[in-house]
N, C-alpha and C positions, 0 to 999 in steps of 0.2 A: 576732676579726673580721679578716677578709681585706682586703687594700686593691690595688684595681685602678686605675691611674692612666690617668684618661683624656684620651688626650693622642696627637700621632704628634713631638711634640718630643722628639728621642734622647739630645740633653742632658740635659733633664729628666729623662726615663726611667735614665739612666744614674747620675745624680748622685743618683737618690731610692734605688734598687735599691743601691747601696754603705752607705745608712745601713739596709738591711732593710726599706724600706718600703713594697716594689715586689712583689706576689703576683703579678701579674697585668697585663695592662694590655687597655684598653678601645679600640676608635677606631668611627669612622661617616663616612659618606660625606661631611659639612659638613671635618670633620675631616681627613679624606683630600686634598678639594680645596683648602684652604686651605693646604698643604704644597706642593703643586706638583711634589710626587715621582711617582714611578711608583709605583701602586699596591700590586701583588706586590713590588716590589724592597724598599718602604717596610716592609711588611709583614714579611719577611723580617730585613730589618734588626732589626726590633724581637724579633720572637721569637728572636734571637739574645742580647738584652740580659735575658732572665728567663725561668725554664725555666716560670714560670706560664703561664696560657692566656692569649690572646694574640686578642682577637676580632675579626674581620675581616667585613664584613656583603658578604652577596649584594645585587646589581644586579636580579636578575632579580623578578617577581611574580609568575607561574605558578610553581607546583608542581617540574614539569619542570625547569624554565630556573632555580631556584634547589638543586635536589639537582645540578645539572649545575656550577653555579660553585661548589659545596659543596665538590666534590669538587673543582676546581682548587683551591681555597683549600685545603683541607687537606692537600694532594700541598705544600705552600710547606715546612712545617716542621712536626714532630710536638706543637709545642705551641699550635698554631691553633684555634681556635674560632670555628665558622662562627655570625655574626651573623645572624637570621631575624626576619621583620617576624611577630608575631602576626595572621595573617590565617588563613582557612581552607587554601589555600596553601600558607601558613609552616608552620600545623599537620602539614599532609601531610609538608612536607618535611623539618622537624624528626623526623617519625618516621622517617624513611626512611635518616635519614643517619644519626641514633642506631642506628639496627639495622645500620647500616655501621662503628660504631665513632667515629664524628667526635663530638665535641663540641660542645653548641648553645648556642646563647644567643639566648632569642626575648626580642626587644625588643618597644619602643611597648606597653606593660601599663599599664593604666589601670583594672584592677578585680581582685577577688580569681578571680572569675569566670574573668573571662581566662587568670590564674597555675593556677588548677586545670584548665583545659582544657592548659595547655602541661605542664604537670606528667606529665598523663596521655599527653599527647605523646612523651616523653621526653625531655625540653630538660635539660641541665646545668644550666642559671641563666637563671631566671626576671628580666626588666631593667626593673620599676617607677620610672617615673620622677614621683619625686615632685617637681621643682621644677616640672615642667607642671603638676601640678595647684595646688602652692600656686598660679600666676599666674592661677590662673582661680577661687579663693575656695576651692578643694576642699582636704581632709586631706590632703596625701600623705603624711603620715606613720603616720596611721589605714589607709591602704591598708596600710601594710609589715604593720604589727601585725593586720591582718588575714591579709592571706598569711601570716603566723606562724603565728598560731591556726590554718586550714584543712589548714596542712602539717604539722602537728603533730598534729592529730586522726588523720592516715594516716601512719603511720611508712613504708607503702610507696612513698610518694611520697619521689623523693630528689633534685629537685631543689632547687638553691640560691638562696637570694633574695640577686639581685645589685641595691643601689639606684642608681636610675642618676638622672640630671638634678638631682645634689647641690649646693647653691648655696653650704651656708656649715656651717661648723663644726656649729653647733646638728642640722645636719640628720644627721650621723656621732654624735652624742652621744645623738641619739634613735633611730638607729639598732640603735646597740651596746647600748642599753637595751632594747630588744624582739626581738635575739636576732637579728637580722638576719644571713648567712651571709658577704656581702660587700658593698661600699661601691663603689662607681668615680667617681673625683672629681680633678677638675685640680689639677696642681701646687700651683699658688696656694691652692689652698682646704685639700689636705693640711699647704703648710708653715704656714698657718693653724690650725691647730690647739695649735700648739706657744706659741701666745701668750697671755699673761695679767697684766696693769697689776700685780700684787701679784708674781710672778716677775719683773719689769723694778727694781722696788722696791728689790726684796729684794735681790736679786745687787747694786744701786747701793750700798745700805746697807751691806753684808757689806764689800765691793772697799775702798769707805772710810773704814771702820774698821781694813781688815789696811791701806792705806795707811800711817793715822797707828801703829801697830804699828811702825815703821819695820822688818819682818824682811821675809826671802826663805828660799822653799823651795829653789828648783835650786843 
C-alpha cells in the first residue's frame, strides 16, 4: 500500500520521505491557503522532495478553465497530478487531460458510482473520502471495499483507489485490509500508526533488565 502524505508542510514531507514513507504527496486548496506560499512555487517545491505524484487541484469549474490550469499545473514539474473535482466538468476534463498524458486525481467521491464513472474517465486515482462520510453516520470504509469489488470486477479499469479524508490509524488498517491502492493521510495520523501500549511496554521492560545486566555493546 502506498502512502501519500497530505500535507504542504516541507519539513514534514522531507523528514517522512528519508524513513521511505513518502510515495506520494497529496494538497488542496484549504491546505494551500493556510501556507501562505505561493501556489506554483509551493508546489514545485514539493515535487522536488519525492519523485511520486504530487497532486495539485484546479481552481477553475468549467471544463475549459480546468483542462487550461491542468495544463499550467503540469508544465510545474513532471511528477504533478492535476487534482479534479468529480463533477460532470471534472469528468470532461479528466478525460482530456488523461489523453494529454497528465495524470489525474478526481476528488470529493462519495459513491462507488462516482469511482466508476471517473474510472471510465481515465482518472489515475480515484480520492474517496471516507472521514466525510463517517461525520455524517455513513460507511466510508464500506465505500472503499466497494470501489474494490467494482474495479475488480473490470481488470480494464486501472485506476487507483486513493483514500482521502483519513482521520485515525484504524481508517489505514481497514484500508490495507480491502486492498486499497493508496492512503493519503497527515503527518500526524502516519507517525500514528507506529504506536502501541504493549511496544512502549515491552522496550521499558527489555531496557531494564540489560540495565541491571550491568554490560555494554559499543
Amino acid at each position: 500500500m502506498k502512502f501519500f502524505v497530505d500535507t504542504s508542510d516541507l519539513d514534514a514531507i522531507r523528514d517522512l520521505a528519508a524513513l521511505g514513507m513518502v510515495d506520494g504527496v497529496t494538497t488542496n486548496p484549504s491546505i494551500i491557503a493556510k501556507s501562505g506560499k505561493d501556489f506554483k512555487t509551493l508546489i514545485a517545491d514539493i515535487c522536488a522532495l519525492t519523485p511520486g505524484p504530487v497532486s495539485a487541484e484546479v481552481a477553475a469549474t468549467d471544463a475549459a478553465g480546468m483542462i487550461r490550469e491542468g495544463e499550467i499545473l503540469g508544465a510545474i514539474a513532471t511528477n504533478v497530478c492535476v487534482k479534479i473535482p468529480l463533477t460532470w466538468d471534472g469528468l470532461a476534463a479528466t478525460k482530456a487531460l488523461s489523453e494529454k498524458g497528465f495524470k489525474t486525481n478526481v476528488t470529493l467521491c462519495f459513491s462507488a458510482n462516482q469511482a466508476l464513472l471517473a474510472a471510465k474517465a481515465g482518472a489515475s486515482y480515484i480520492s474517496p473520502f471516507v472521514g466525510r462520510l463517517d461525520d455524517i453516520s455513513s460507511d466510508g470504509m464500506g465505500l472503499i471495499a466497494d470501489i474494490r469489488q467494482v474495479y475488480d470486477n473490470y481488470p480494464n479499469l486501472e485506476t487507483e483507489i486513493l483514500v482521502a479524508s483519513v482521520r485515525s490509524a484504524e481508517h489505514i488498517r481497514q484500508s490495507a485490509l480491502i486492498g486499497a491502492d493508496v492512503a493519503t493521510l497527515p503527518p500526524e495520523v502516519l507517525r500514528s500508526l507506529i504506536k502501541h501500549p504493549l511496544t512502549d511496554s515491552g522496550l521499558a521492560s527489555f531496557m531494564a533488565d540489560w540495565e541491571k545486566s550491568g554490560q555494554t555493546i559499543g
